[in-house]
C-alpha positions, 0 to 999 in steps of 0.5 A, a space after each residue: 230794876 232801876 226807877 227808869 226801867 220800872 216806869 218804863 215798864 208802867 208806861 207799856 202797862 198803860 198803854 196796854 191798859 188804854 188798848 183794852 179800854 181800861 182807864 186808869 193812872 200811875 202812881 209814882 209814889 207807890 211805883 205801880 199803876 192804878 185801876 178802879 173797876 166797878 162790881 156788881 151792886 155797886 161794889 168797887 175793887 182797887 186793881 194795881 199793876 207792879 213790876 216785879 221783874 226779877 232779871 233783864 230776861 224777862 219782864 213780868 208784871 204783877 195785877 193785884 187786888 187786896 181785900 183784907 188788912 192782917 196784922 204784920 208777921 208771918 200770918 200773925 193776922 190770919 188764922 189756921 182756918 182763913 189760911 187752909 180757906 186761902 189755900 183751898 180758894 187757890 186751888 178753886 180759882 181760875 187766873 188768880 191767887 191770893 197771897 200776902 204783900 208786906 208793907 212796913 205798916 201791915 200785910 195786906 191779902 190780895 189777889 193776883 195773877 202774874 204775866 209775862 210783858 212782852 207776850 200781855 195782850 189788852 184782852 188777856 189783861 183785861 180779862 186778868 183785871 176782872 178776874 182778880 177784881 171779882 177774886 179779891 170783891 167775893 173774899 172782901 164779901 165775907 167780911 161784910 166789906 168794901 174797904 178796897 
């Protein structure tokens, strides 16, 4: 996908976002957009939307949140038992995943859930928002932390 059509794609993400009554920017930088959401116990959890689109077919979105910083390599950051516990939270969860983003710098666990563009409606997106917000807070927890 080009620049153009990925911030094309943010700005209908914004727009779905504002319907929902979800206040929120983008960050051009980063090609993503940006929620913050506010827990329970005065928690807060980072919420981004990204393009992930992979043909012109069909345009899909990616909502995440992190909640945990591992060192970078193929899980060289994540022990045998925070994996099988991942795995396990994955089949436990409803409308949202955890998973592993690369970056340069370090692989950062998140959770996620992804949807179709065209068919994303301000309910199902707010809904998708908290859920992956509540998801990413509840494994941030165990760690005694609120760094996201």
């Amino acid at each position: 996908m080009s620049v153009k059509q990925t911030l094309e794609i943010l700005e209908k993400v914004a727009e779905i976002a504002t319907l929902a009554g979800l206040k929120g920017h983008m960050d051009e930088e980063a090609m993503r957009y940006f929620i913050g959401i506010g827990l329970e116990g005065d928690r807060k959890q980072a919420v981004y939307v990204r393009d992930t689109t992979r043909s012109d077919e069909h345009k899909i979105v990616t909502i995440y949140s992190p909640c945990l910083i591992v060192k970078k390599g193929f899980f060289a950051g994540v022990s045998k038992n925070q994996a099988i516990e991942l795995l396990r939270l994955n089949e436990a969860l409803h409308f949202a995943r955890f998973g592993i983003i690369e970056t340069e710098k370090e692989s950062i666990v998140v959770a996620s859930v992804d949807h179709l563009l065209d068919t994303l409606d301000p309910g199902e997106f707010e809904a998708s928002v908290f859920c992956v917000a509540q998801a990413a807070d509840m494994y941030e927890r165990k760690f005694g932390k609120d760094e996201f």
